[in-house]
Structure formats: structure tokens, C-alpha cells
C-alpha positions in Angstrom: -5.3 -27.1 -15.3 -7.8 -24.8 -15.1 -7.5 -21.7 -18.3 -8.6 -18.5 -19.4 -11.5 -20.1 -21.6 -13.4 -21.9 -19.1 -16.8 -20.4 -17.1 -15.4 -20.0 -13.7 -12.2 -18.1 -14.6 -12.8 -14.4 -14.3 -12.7 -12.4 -17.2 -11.7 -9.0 -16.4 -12.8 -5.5 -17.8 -11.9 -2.0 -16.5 -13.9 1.2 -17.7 -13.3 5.0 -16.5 -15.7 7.7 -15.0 -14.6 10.7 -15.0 -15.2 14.5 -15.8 -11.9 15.0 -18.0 -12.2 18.9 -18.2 -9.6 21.0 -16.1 -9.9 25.3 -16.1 -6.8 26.7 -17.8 -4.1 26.0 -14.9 -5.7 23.1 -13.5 -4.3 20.1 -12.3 -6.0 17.5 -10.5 -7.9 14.6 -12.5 -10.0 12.4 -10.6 -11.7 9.4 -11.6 -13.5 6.1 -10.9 -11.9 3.0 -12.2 -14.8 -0.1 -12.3 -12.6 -3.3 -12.7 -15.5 -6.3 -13.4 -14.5 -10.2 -13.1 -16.8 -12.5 -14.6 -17.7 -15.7 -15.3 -15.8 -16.8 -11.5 -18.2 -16.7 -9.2 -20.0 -20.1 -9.6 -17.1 -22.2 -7.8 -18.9 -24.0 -5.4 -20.0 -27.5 -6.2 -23.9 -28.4 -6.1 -23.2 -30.0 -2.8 -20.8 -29.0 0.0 -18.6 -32.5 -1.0 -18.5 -32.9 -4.5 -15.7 -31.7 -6.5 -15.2 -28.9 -8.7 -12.9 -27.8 -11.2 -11.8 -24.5 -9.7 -8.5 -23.4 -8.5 -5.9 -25.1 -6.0 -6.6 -23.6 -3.0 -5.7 -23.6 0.9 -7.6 -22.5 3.9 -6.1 -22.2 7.3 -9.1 -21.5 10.3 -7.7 -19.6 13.2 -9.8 -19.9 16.4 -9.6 -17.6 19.7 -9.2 -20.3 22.5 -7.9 -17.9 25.3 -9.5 -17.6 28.4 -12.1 -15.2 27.6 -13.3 -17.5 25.3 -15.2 -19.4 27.7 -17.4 -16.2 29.8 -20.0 -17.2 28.8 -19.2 -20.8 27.9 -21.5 -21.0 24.6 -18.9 -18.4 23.1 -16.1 -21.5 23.0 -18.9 -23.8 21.9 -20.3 -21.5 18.9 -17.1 -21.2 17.8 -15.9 -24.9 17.1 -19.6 -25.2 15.9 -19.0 -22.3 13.2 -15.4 -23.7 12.4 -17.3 -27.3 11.6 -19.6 -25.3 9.8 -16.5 -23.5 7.9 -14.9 -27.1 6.9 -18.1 -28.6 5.8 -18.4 -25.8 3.1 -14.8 -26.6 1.9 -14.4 -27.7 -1.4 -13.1 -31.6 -2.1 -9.5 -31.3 -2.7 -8.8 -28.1 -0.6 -5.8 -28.4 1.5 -7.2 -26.9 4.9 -5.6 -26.8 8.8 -7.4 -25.5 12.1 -5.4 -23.6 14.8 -6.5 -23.4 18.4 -5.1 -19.7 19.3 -3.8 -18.5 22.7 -0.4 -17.1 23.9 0.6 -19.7 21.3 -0.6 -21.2 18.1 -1.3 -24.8 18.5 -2.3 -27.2 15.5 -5.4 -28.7 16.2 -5.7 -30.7 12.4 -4.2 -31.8 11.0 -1.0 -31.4 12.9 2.7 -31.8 12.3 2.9 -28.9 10.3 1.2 -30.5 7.4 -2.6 -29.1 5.3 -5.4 -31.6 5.1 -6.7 -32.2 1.9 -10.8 -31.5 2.2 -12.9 -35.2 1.8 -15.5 -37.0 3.6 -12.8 -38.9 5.7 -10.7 -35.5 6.8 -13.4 -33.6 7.3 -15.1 -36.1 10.0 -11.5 -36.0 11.4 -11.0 -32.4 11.5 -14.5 -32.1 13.7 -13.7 -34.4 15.9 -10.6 -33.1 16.7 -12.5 -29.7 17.1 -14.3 -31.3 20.1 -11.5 -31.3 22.2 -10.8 -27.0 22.0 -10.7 -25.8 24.9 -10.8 -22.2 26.4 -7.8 -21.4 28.7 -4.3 -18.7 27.9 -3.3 -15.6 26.0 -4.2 -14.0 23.1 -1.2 -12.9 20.8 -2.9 -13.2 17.2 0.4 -12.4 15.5 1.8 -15.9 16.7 -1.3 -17.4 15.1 -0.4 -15.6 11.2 3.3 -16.3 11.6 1.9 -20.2 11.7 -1.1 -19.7 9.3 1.9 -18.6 6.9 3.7 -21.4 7.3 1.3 -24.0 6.5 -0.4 -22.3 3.9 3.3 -21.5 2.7 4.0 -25.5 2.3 1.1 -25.8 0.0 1.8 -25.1 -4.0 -1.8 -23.6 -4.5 -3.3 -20.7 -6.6 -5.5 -19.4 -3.7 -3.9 -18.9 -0.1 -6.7 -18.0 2.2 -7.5 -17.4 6.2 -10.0 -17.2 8.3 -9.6 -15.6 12.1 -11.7 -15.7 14.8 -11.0 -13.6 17.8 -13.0 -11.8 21.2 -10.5 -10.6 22.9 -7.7 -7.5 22.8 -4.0 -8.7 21.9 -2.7 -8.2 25.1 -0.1 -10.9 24.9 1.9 -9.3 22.4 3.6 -5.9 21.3 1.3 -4.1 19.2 4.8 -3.6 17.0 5.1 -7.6 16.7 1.7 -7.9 15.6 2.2 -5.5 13.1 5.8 -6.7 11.8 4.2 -10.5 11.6 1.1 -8.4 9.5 3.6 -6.9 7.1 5.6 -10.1 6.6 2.2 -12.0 5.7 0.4 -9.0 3.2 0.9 -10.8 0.0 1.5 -14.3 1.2 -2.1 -15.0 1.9 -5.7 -12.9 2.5 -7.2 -13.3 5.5 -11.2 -12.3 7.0 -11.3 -11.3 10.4 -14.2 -11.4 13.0 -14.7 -10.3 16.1 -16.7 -12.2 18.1 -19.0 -10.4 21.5 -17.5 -7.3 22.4 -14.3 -7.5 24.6 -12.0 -7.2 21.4 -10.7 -4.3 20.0 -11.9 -2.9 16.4 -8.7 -1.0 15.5 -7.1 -5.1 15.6 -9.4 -6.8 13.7 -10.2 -4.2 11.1 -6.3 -3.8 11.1 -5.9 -7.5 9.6 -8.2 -7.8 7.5 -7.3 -4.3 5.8 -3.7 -5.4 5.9 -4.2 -9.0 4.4 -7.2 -7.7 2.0 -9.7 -9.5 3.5 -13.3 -8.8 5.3 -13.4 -7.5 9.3 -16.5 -7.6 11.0 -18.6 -8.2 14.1 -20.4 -11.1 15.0 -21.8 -9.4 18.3 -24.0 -12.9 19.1 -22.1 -16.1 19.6 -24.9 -17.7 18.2 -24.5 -16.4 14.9 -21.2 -17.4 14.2 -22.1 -20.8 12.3 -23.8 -19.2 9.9 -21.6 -15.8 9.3 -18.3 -18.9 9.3 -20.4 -20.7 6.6 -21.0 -17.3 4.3 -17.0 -16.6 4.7 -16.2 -20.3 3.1 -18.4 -20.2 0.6 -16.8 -16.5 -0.5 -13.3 -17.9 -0.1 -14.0 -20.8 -2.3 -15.6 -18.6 -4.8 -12.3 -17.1 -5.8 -10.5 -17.6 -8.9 -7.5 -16.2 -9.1 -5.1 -14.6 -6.6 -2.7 -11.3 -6.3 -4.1 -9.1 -9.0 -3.1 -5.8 -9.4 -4.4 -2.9 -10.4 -1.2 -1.4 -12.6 -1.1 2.8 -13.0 1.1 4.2 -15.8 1.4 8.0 -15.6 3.6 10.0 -18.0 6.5 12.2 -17.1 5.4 15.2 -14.8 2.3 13.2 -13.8 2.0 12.2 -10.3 -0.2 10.1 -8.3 -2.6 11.5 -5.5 -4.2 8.7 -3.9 -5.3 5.0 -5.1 -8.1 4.2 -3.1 -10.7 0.8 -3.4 -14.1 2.7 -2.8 -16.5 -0.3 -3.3 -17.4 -2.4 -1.9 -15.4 -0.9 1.2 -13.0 2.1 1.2 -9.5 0.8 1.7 -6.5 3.1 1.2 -3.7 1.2 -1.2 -1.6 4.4 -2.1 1.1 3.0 0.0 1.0 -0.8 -1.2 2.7 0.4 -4.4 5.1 -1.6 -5.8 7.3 0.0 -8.6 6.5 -2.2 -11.8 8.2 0.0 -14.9 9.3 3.7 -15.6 6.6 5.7 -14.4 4.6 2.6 -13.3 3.5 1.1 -10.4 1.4 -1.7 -9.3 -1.4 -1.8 -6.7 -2.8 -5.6 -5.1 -6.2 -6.3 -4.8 -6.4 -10.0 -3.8 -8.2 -12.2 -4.7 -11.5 -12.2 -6.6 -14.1 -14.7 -7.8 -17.0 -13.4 -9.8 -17.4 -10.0 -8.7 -16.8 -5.8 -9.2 -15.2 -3.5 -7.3 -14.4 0.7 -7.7 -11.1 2.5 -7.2 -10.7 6.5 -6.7 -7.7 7.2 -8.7 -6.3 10.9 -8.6 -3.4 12.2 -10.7 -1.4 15.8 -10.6 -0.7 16.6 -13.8 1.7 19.8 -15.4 -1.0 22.7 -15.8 -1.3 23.0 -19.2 -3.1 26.3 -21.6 -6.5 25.7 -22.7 -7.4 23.8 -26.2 -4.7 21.1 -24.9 -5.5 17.6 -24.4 -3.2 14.7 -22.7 -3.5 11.1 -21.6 -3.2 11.5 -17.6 -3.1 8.0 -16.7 -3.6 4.5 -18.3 -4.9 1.7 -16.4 -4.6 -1.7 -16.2 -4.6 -5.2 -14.5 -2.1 -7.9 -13.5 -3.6 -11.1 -13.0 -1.5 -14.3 -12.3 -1.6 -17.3 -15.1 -4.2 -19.8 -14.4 -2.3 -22.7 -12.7 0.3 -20.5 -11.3 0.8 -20.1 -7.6 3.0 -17.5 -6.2 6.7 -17.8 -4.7 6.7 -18.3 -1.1 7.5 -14.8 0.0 6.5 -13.3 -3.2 3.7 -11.0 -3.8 1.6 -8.8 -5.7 2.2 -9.1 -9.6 5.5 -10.1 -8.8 4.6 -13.3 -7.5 4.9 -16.4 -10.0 4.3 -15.9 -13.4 1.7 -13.0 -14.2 0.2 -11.9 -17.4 -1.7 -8.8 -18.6 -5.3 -9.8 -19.4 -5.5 -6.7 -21.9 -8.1 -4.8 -19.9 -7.2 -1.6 -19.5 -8.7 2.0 -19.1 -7.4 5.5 -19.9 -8.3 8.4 -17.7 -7.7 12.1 -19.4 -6.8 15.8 -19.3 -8.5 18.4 -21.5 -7.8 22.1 -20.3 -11.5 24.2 -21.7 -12.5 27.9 -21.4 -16.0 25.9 -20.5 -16.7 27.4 -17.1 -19.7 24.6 -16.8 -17.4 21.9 -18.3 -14.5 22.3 -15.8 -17.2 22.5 -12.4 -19.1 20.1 -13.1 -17.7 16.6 -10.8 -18.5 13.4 -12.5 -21.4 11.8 -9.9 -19.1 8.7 -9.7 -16.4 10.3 -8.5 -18.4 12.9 -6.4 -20.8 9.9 -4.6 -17.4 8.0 -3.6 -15.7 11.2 -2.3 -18.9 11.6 -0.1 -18.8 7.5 0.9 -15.0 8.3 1.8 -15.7 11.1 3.9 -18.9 9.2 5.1 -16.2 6.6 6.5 -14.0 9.4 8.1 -16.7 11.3 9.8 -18.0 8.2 11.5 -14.9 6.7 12.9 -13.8 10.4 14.2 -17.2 11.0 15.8 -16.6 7.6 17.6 -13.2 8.5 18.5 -14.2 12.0 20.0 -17.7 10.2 21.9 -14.9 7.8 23.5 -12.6 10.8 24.1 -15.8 12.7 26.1 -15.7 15.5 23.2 -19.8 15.3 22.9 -19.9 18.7 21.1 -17.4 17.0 18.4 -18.8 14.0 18.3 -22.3 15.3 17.7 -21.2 17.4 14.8 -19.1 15.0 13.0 -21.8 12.3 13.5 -24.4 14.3 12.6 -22.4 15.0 9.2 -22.1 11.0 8.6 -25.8 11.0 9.5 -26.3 13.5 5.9 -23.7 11.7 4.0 -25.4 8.8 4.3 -28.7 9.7 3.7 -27.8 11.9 0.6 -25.9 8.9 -1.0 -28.7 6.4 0.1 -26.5 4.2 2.3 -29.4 3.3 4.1 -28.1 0.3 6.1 -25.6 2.8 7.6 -27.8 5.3 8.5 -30.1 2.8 10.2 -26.6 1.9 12.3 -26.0 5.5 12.7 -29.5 5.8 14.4 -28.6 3.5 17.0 -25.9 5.8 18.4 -27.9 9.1 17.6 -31.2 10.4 17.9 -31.9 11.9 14.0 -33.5 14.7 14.4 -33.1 16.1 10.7 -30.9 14.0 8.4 -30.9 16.2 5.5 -28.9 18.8 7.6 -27.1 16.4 10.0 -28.9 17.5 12.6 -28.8 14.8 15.3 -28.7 14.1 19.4 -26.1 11.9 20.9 -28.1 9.2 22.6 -27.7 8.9 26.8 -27.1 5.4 26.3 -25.3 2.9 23.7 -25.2 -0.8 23.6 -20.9 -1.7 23.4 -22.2 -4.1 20.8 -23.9 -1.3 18.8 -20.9 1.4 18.7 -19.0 -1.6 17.7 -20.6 -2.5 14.5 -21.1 1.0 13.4 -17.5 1.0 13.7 -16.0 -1.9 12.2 -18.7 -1.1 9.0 -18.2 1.9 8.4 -16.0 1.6 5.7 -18.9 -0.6 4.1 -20.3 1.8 0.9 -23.4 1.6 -1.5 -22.8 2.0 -5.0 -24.0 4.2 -7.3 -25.8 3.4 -10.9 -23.8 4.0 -13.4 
């Protein structure tokens, strides 16, 4: 069993950014919380086959095999090409299953409701039996993570994991049973998302992923599925440890604002809180390997006179004991056995007279407010150019357009410039272009909650 004093268990450290001075009166305290894991992010064995000693873990690969999956007919064959890909960069002793996903969810490998545990043998078997997908049905991707659950579910591992592939709208299905099957899985298991050409729908994708705290994003060629599949395994078995938490104590009259994961995407998790404690409350973050990642924390705290001085908020993490593996139909830091690494940060209140003290915004926080709004202003522009509002759409483009070039997020702004003409970025002064490739709007869509980082 794998234990806290090993290499490729994370070790985890949290430090604060913040501007702690409030005007006499003032209330809101913002701040950027860095939480770093280290020493977890060389998991994968020399060679795709040999084994490591890293976490139990599970994989279950989800494949689009409706009808639109074979217009063109490369699309069907990239994708069982990219799911051989995927199962070639499993770890040895990975329990792993493939499902072929229509109207239904069928088990392609290994079948009978059972995982396959990664080798030589069973992965040879498991592309073979990728051979015979076939395009042809629905698509009702909720069906598919009801049965993703349920294998992954059988398997007492540390690291629950999917992988979903789809390229076309959820039309065979209620958009309210696809999200009561995405609230019954949040916890059991993460789960990246791609969308594959451009016939699927954004909101759906992005809407897993976010739900399941994993990765959405386009793979707008067939032909670069193989190699976007092979990235995603190679992440997923570089995690180390499952349902952490980030946990927020506030004292009494202190309340909380907004938690929000800034970097390396904005994702909102003020309404994942699960109470943990008088005055205490506990936010998931998934899973993590070697890696670090930035949460915008605000608290409302009682106005106070100036000269006084209070701890606002103290924050720390929840991470599960090595070994452990959560309760089927457990999550978050509730899940299995969890322990408090001792990392932990304190974000504070001190009420000055210091005009220059209480202005000033700490350039964490202010860089991830603008990434925030960067995110915002992109997806409403999109939403108003769809809605035939060019006059909107223009302005709040043209905003993202600044944002990103004041906060450096160049790769963005180079997506931005696919969809606008730029004719000054430092004032967001832009031109809606006469024509946009689907595939283009697409991507600047489903990444635009991607954000650069700032040095601290």
C-alpha cells in the first residue's frame, strides 16, 4: 500500500494572496488560495506495460457509436483507433471497460458487467473487440454514465475515472434525465469529455465535465483524436489521490461569497458545498497527481472600526488516506476514511485609515477577477452573435478581446481573432468577422474558461 512518504504521493501545500486591508466599514475580503501537490505526477511507468506502484485505479472509455458517427466514416474509425490508443497507455493492473454508446449503453469489453484488469493479454482483447464498433442509433449520454457508474462502482479502487467521447446533441434523452444521472454520478467518479467534429452541442459536453470535475474540449479533426485520447490516459493515470476537498472555516458573522477554481480553468464550486463542522464547509476538487491549481475565495465579514484586526477565514485540505477508496455512493471528504494533511492557509481582515492600503487589489486576486470576467464576456458575446444581437456581441467580444490581452492569455486571444477582426486590443476595439468556421466558434467556446496564470 502505497503511503504518505513515498515520491509519487502528493504532498500538499496551500498559501494565500491577498490584500488584507478593508476602509473603516468595509466588508468584503478577497483572496487567492494556491493549493500545490507534489511529488505525484511521475505515475506512469517507463513503458506503456510495465507496472508501477501508483494508486488502484479504474477507467471506463465511453465511445459515441450513434449514427452520426459514421458521416464521414473516418470519424467511427478515428475513434476506436483513439480508444486503442487510450488502453495502450493504461497502466498494468488498471481495472478498465469500453462502452459502445447509442440510445443504449452496450459493453463492448469486457462485458458482463465486470472491469478488465490492464495487461498484455487484455489489452490485445479489448482492441479486438474494438474492431467490431459499429456506427448506427441514438445518442442519450446519460444512459452511458448511469453504466460507467456501475462498473466503476464494482471496483474497490482509490481512483475512479472516465473518459467520453461524443459528436452528436443528446437528442435521445430529456435534458432533465441527463442532468439527474450527472448529479447522481458528481462524486462517484471524474470524467473528461470531448467533442468530437462539430454537430455536438458545447453546453453538453462542457456540462459533464464541469459536473464530474473533469476536462471538456474539442477535437474538431477526427484525425486528431488518437493522440488528444492518449494525452487524456496518460493525465488520468498521473493521479494520486481522489476526492480532495478544499475545507473553509469562517467564524461567526462571516459569510462566504463565492468559492471559485480560477486556474487552470474557472469552475464555480460555491454550490458543491458540503457542510463539514460549525461554520465549516467542504468544497471537492477531484482528483490530482502532481500539479497546482488557484481558488478565488471571497468572505463577508461584520464591518468592524479601524485599528481592528480578525482571522476571516482559515483554509485547508481534505485528502483521502492512501489506500482508501471511497463508499459506493459516497463523496467528497465524506467518502472512506479521510485525513487532514495539515496544509492550511489563513486569509485576514485588518480595518486601516490607509486610504492607499485599503485600494490597492492584490494582482492575484485582481488578474483572476479579469480571467473570470474574460470567461463571461466570451461565452455572452457568443450567445448574443447566435442570438443575431451583432451590436452586443461586438461589444462584449471586443471586451474579452482586452481582457485577454491585458492578462497575456495569448492563446485566447489568438482564438478570439478567429471570430473578430482586432482592430485595437488595448481598447477592445474589434469587428465581427462576415464569416466563422462552426469548428472555430466552437473551440473558442468550450476554452474559454481555460486561464493563464500569473507569477507570483
Amino acid at each position: 500500500m502505497a503511503d504518505f512518504s513515498k515520491p509519487n504521493v502528493p504532498r500538499f501545500s496551500v498559501d494565500v494572496y491577498q490584500n488584507a486591508y478593508l476602509p473603516e466599514g468595509g466588508r468584503a475580503v478577497d483572496a487567492i488560495v494556491t493549493v500545490t501537490a507534489t511529488g505525484g505526477g511521475a505515475l506512469t511507468a517507463p513503458h506503456p506495460y510495465a507496472p508501477v506502484d501508483g494508486p488502484s485505479a479504474a477507467v471506463v472509455l465511453m465511445v459515441d457509436c450513434s449514427g452520426s458517427m459514421d458521416h464521414p466514416p473516418a470519424k467511427m474509425r478515428n475513434a476506436r483507433e483513439a480508444t486503442a490508443a487510450a488502453v495502450d497507455a493504461l497502466r498494468d493492473g488498471v481495472r478498465f471497460a469500453v462502452i459502445g454508446g447509442t440510445h443504449v449503453a452496450t459493453e463492448v469489453y469486457p462485458g458482463g458487467g465486470r472491469l478488465a484488469v490492464a495487461g498484455a493479454t487484455t489489452r490485445a482483447q479489448a482492441k479486438l473487440a474494438l474492431r467490431r464498433l459499429s456506427a448506427g442509433g441514438g445518442t442519450a449520454i446519460g444512459t452511458w454514465l448511469h453504466r460507467a457508474d456501475r462498473l466503476l462502482a464494482s471496483a474497490d479502487v482509490a481512483i475512479r475515472h472516465g473518459i467520453l467521447l461524443t459528436d452528436g446533441r443528446n437528442e435521445h434523452e430529456s435534458p432533465e434525465a441527463l442532468r439527474a444521472a450527472l448529479e447522481m454520478c458528481a462524486g462517484r467518479f471524474t470524467c473528461d469529455a470531448r467533442g468530437v467534429g462539430t454537430d455536438w452541442e458545447v453546453k453538453e459536453v462542457t456540462g459533464v465535465a464541469s459536473a464530474l470535475l473533469g476536462t471538456a474540449d474539442i477535437v474538431a479533426d477526427p484525425a486528431g483524436l488518437a493522440a488528444d485520447f492518449t494525452r487524456m490516459m496518460e493525465k488520468a493515470m498521473g493521479k494520486a489521490v481522489a476526492d480532495v476537498s478544499l475545507r473553509l472555516w469562517t467564524p461567526a458573522g462571516t459569510t462566504v461569497t463565492f468559492v471559485k477554481q480560477v486556474a487552470p480553468a474557472v469552475e464555480d464550486l460555491t454550490g458543491r458545498r458540503t457542510e463539514a463542522g460549525p461554520r465549516t464547509g467542504d468544497y471537492p476538487t477531484g482528483s490530482w497527481g502532481g500539479e497546482s491549481r488557484d481558488y478565488h475565495v471571497r468572505v463577508e465579514v461584520p464591518p468592524a472600526h479601524i485599528g481592528q484586526e480578525m482571522l476571516a477565514a482559515r483554509v485547508s485540505l481534505v485528502v483521502p488516506r492512501p489506500g482508501d477508496s471511497p463508499l459506493p455512493g459516497a463523496s467528497g471528504s465524506g467518502a472512506g476514511t479521510v485525513r487532514d494533511p495539515g496544509a492550511q492557509g489563513l486569509i485576514r481582515a485588518v480595518w486601516t485609515d490607509d486610504l492607499a492600503a485599503s485600494t490597492s487589489i492584490d494582482p492575484q486576486v485582481a488578474h483572476y477577477t479579469g480571467q473570470a470576467e474574460l470567461a463571461q464576456a466570451i461565452r455572452q458575446g457568443i450567445e448574443l452573435r447566435k442570438a443575431g444581437d451583432f451590436d452586443g456581441a461586438t461589444a462584449r467580444l471586443g471586451r474579452a478581446v482586452q481582457l485577454a490581452g491585458a492578462s497575456g492569455n495569448a492563446d485566447t486571444a489568438k482564438l478570439l481573432a478567429k471570430v473578430v477582426d482586432v482592430v485595437d486590443a488595448a481598447t477592445g476595439t474589434v469587428r465581427l468577422k462576415a464569416k466563422v468556421a462552426e469548428a472555430d466558434e466552437m473551440t473558442l467556446e468550450t476554452r474559454s474558461t481555460k486561464t493563464v496564470r500569473v507569477k507570483k
